[in-house]
Z-matrix of the N, CA and C atoms (Angstrom, degrees):
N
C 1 1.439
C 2 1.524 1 108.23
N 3 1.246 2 106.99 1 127.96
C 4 1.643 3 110.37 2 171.44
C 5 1.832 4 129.63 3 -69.65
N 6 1.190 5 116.08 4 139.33
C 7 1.250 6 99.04 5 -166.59
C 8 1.774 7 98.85 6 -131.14
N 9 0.859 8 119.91 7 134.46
C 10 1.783 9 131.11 8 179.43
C 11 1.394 10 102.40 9 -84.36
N 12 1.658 11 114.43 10 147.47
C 13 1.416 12 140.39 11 -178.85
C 14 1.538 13 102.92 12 -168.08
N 15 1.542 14 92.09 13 139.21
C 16 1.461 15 91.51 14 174.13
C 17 1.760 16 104.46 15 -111.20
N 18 0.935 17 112.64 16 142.37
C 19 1.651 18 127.42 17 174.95
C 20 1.214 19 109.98 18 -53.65
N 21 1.389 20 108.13 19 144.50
C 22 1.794 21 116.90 20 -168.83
C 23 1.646 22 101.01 21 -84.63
N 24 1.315 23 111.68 22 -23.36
C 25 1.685 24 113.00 23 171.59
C 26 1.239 25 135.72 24 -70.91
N 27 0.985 26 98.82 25 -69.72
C 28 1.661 27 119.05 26 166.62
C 29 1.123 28 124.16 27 -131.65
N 30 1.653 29 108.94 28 54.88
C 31 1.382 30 121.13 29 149.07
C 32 1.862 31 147.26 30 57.28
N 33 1.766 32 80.15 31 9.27
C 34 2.222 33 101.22 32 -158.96
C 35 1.552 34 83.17 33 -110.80
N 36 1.462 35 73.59 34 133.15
C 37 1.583 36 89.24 35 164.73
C 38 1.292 37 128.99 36 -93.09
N 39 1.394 38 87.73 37 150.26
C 40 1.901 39 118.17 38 -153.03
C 41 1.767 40 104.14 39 -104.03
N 42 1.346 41 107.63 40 145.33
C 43 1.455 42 99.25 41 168.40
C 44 1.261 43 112.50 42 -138.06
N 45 1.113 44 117.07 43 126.46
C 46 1.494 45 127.33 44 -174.80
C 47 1.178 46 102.00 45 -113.25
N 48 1.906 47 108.23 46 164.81
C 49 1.362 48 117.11 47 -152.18
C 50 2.089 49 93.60 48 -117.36
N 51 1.137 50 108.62 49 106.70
C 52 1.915 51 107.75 50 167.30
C 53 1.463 52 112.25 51 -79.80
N 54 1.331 53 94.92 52 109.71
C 55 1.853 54 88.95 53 154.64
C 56 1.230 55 131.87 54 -63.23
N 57 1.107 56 134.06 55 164.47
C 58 1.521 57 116.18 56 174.98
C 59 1.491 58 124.68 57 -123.33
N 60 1.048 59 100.57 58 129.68
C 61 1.666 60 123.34 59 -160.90
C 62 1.225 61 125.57 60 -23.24
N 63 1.347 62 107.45 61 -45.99
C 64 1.523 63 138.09 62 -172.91
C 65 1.841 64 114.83 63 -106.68
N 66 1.252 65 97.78 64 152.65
C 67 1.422 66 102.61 65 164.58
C 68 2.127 67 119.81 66 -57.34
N 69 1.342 68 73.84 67 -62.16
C 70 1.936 69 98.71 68 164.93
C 71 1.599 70 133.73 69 -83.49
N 72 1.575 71 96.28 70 5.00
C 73 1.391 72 102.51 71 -168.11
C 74 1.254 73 106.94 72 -101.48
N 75 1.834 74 108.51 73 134.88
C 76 1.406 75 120.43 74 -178.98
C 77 1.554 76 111.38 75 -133.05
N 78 1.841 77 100.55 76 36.43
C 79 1.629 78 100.16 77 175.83
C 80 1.444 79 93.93 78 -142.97
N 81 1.531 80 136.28 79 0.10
C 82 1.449 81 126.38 80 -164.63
C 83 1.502 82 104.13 81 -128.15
N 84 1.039 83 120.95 82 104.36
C 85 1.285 84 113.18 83 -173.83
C 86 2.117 85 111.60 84 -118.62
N 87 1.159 86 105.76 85 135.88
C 88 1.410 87 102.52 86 177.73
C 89 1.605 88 107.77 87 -107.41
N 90 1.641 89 87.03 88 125.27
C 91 1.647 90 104.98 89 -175.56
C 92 1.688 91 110.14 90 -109.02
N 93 0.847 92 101.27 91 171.78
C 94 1.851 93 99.62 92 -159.44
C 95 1.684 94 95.04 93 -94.22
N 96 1.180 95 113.45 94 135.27
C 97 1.764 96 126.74 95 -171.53
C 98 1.665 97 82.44 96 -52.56
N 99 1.103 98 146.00 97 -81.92
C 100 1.372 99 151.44 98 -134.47
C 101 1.374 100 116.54 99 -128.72
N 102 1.240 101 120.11 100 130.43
C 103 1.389 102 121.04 101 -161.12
C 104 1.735 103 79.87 102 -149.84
N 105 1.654 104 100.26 103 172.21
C 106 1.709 105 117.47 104 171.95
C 107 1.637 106 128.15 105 -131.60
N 108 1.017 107 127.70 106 118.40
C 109 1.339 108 133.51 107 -179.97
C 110 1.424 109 101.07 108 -21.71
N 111 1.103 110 107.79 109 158.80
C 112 1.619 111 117.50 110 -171.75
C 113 2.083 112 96.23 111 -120.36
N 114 1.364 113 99.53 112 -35.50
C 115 1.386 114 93.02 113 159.26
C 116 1.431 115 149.75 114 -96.01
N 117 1.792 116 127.28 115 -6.44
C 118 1.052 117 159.50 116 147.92
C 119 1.699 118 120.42 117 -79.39
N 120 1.722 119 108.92 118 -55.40
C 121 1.400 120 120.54 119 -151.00
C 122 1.218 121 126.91 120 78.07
N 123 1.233 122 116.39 121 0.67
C 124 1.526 123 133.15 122 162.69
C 125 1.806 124 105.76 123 -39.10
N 126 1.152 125 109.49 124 122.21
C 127 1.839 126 119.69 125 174.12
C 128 1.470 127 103.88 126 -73.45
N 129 1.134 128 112.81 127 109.77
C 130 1.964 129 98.05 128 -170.58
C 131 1.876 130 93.48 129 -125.63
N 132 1.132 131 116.44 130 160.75
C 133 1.652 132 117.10 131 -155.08
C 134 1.846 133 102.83 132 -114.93
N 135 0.964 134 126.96 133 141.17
C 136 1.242 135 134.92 134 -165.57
C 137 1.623 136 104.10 135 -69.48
N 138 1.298 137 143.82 136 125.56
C 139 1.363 138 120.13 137 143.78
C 140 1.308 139 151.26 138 -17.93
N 141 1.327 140 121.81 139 125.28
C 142 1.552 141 104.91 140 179.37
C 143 1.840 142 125.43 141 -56.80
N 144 0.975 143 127.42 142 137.68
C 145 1.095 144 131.08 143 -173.87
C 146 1.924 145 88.68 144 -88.58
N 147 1.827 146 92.05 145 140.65
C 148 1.687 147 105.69 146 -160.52
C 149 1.954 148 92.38 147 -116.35
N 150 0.967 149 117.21 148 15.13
C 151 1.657 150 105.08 149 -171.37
C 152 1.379 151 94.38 150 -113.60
């Protein structure tokens, strides 16, 4: 499942790809701590997950 972020630099949104946690699971997805703008290259850090 794709997930949107916008870059702490210049502000474009980013989409990163979550795997999902579970075999059966379609609410938990693990996204990678650190990913990079696709338009800068800026290293920008994933949100904490709150559930």
């Amino acid at each position: 499942m794709d997930f949107e972020f916008d870059c702490w630099r210049c502000d474009t949104t980013c989409v990163v790809w979550g795997k999902p946690r579970g075999f059966w699971s379609t609410t938990h997805y693990e996204l990678p701590a650190e990913w990079d703008c696709w338009n800068c290259g800026a290293t920008n850090s994933t949100p904490d997950d709150d559930d």
